[in-house]
N, C-alpha and C positions, 0 to 999 in steps of 0.2 A: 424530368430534365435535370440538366448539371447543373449545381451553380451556376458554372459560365457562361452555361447557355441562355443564363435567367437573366444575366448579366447584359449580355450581348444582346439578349432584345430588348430589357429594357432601353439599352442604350439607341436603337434603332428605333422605336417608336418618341422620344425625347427627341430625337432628332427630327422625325417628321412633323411633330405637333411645331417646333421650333422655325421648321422652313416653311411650315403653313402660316405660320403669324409673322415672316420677316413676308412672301407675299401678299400676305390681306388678306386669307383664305380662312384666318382661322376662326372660327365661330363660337359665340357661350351658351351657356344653358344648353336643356335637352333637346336631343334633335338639332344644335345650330340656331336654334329661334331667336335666340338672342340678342343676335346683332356680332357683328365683329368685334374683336378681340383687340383693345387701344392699347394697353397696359402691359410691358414685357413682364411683370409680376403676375399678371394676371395669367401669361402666356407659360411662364414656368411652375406655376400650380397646378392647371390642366396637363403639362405635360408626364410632371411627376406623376400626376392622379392616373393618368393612363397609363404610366408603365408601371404603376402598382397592380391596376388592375389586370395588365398581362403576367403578373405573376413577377417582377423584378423585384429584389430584395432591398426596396429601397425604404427607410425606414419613417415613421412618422414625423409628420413637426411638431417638435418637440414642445411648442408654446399650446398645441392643441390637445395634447394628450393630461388627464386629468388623473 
């Protein structure tokens, strides 16, 4: 895949994770067990985290990397 393309989904999944925690949908931990998603910070670490894990060249936080 292109750049853009890596781009453009990640952008696409960031968007979904983000329209699932504006309706209450969005869930923590594995599998969802966790309980719903309170915290828009919470909401925008999962979502990054998933569009890493789709392959988007989105890059670490930086306060985590050692």
């Amino acid at each position: 895949m292109t750049k853009k393309a890596l781009v453009a989904k990640g952008k696409r999944k960031v968007h979904k994770v983000m329209k699932e925690y504006e309706e209450g949908e969005l869930k923590s931990g594995p599998g969802g067990k966790g309980g719903p998603v309170k915290s828009r910070e919470q909401a925008i670490a999962i979502a990054l985290s998933e569009a890493r894990n789709a392959g988007a060249p989105i890059p670490e936080n930086p306060s985590r990397q050692s």
